[in-house]
Each structure stands twice: as C-alpha cells, then as structure tokens.
C-alpha positions in Angstrom: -102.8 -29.6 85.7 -103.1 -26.4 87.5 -101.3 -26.8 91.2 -102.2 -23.5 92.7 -105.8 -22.6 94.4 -107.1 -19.9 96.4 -109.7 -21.0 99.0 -112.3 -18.7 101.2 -115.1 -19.1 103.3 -114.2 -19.4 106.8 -111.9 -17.3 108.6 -108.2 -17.9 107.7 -107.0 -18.9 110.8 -109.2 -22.2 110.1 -108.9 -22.6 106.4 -104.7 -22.7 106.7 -104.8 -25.0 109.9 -107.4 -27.3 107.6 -104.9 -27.3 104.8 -101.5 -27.0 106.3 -102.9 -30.9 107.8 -103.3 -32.1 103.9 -100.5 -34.9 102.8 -99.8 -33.2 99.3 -100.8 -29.2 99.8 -97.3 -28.0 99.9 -97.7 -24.2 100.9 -100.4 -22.3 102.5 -100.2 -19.1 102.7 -103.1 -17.1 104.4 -104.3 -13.1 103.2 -107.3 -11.6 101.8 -108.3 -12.6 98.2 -110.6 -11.2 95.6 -111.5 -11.9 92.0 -112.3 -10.5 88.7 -115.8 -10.8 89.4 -115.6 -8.7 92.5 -112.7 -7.0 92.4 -112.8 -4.1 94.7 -113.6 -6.2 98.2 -110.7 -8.4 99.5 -112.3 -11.7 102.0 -109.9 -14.0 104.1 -108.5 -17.3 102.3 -105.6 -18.8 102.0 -103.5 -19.5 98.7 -102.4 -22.9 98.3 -99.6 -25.1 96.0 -100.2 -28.7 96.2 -98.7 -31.7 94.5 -101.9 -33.7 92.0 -100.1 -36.4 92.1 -100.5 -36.8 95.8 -103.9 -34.9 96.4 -106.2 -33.9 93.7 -108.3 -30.9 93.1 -111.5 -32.9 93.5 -110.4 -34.1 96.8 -109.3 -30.2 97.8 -112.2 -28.7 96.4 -114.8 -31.7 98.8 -112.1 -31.0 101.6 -112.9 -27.1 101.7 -116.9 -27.6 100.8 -116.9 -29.8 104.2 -115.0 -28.2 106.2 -116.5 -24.6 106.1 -120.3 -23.2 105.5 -120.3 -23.7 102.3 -124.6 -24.2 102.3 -124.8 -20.8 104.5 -125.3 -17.9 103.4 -124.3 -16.2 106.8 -124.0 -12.6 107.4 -120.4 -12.5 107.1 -120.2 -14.2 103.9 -118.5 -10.5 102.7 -115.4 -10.9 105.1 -116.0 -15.1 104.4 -116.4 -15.2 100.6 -117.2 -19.0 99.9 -115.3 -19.5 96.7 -112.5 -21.6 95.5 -110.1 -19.0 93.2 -108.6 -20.1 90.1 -106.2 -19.1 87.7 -107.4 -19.6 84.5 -110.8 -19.9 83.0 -110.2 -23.7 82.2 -109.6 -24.4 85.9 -112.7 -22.3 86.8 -114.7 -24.3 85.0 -113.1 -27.9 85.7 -113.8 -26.6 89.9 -117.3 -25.9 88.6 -117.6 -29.0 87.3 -116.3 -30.6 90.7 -119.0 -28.2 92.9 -121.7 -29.6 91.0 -120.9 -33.1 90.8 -120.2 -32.9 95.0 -124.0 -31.2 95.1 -125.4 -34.6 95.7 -123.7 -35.2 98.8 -125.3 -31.9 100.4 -129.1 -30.8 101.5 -128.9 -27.7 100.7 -127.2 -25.5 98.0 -124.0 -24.8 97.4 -123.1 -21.2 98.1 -119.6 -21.6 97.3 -118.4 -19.9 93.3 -115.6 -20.4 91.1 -114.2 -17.5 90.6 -111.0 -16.0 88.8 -108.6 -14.9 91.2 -107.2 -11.1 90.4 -105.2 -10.3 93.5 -103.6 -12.1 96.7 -102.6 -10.1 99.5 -100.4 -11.8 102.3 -101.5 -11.3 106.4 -98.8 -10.6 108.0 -96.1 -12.6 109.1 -96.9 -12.8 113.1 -101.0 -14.7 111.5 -98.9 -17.2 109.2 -99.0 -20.3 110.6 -101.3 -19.2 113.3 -102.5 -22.5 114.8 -99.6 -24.3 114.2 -97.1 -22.0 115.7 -99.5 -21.9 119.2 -102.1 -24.6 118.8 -103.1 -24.3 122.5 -104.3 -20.2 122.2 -108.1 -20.1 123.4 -109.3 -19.7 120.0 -107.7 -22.4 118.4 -108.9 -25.3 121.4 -112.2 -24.0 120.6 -112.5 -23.1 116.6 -110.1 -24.9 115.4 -108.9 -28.2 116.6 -113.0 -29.1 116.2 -112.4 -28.6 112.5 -109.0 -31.1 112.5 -111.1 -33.9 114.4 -113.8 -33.6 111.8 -110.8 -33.9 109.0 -109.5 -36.9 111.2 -112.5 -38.3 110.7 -114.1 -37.3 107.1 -110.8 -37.9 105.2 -108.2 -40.5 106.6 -106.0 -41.3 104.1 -105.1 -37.6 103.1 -104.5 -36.0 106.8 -100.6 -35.7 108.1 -101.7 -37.4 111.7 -98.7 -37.2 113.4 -98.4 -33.2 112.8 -102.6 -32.7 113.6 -101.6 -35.1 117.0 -98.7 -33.4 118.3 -100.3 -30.0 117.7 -103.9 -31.3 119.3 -102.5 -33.5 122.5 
C-alpha cells in the first residue's frame, strides 16, 4: 500500500496542524502542490507519510473531507484546491473509490478530486510546523485550534491528545 498523500483544500497552516495531531501520519510537510491534471497552478497542501498499519487511507482521506470545505465550492478554491494527490493511478482510483463511498455521510456534493500529483514544492522553513511551533499566535486561537476540538471530537481513537492538549491549554 501506497504510504504517501498529498492533501489540499484549506489553507496549509490548518491542514498540517490537522495532520501533524494524527497517531500514525509520520511527516507532514506543508508547500504548494499541483497535479498532472492541472499542472501549471500550484494551491497550498501538505505532503504526508503515514504508517497503514496504524492509520488507513480511508480514515485519512474522511479525516481531510471533514475537516475542510470539501462541499464548497468557495471562491478561493484556486489558492484551496480540494483534492487528495496520489502517486500512482491505482491509488487515484482506490481514493476515488473512498470519496464516493464517504458521499453518503454528506448533504451536498463532494468537491474534492483525485488527482495525480506532478510537483511538491516546500514553504519555507520559518511556515513548517506553524501551529505547533506557536500555538497561541492570533490566528491559530481562532482558525485553528477550532479545527483540533472538532478532530477531538469526530475521531477519538486516532488524535495524539496529549500533543493537541499541551499545544491548546
């Protein structure tokens, strides 16, 4: 099984706090992505390794479609691509396969795509880590720890509580 994933939809500041919190996702790094499909405009997302045998790509893929807009198709959505990037076509189409099935748990459609990631470029070094390294900055008390106390809530067993806490309180 594939253990790599790109991720967009939200600004990358929230996406790598959301994931660096995951029991099993083992880096996160946070750039601008884009994908065969569209491969002259870059959008924020993070690049992730994580361990399947600890978190699954089901439960990553549900993970990101909750915790972002993934029904809105927002005026941003250029600089916020909803999309989970793979690496190979057969991963493209198993996350396909996991989008539709998780259709039944929304309202409205699901804007976010499979698509084949072509580049990653890296932020730099002073955004890594962003919440993490200063979780009380303005914009993290009020974009981002509401995200981790929905992710508290939504998914239990596969949040790293004592890191989210000490970062939050």
């Amino acid at each position: 099984m594939n253990n790599k994933l790109g991720l967009g939809g939200s600004c990358y500041w929230c996406t790598e706090a959301i994931f660096r919190s995951i029991i099993g996702v083992q880096t996160v790094e946070q750039g601008w992505l884009n994908s065969f499909e569209d491969h002259i405009s870059f959008s924020e997302g993070i690049f992730l390794e994580f361990d399947p045998h600890i978190i699954t790509l089901n439960e990553l893929v549900e993970i990101h479609l909750l915790t972002h807009s993934s029904t809105s198709n927002h005026s941003r959505r250029d600089k916020y691509r909803s999309a989970v990037y793979c690496q190979t076509i057969e991963h493209q189409k198993e996350v396909e396969g996991i989008i539709a099935t998780l259709q039944g748990e929304f309202d409205q459609p699901i804007i976010t795509r499979a698509l084949l990631i072509n580049e990653f470029k890296l932020s730099p070094e002073h955004y890594q880590d962003y919440f993490y390294t200063a979780p009380k900055r303005p914009f993290c008390q009020k974009i981002i720890v509401p995200k981790l106390v929905k992710l508290m809530e939504e998914f239990k067993s596969k949040v790293n509580f004592k890191q989210v806490n000490k970062a939050i309180n």
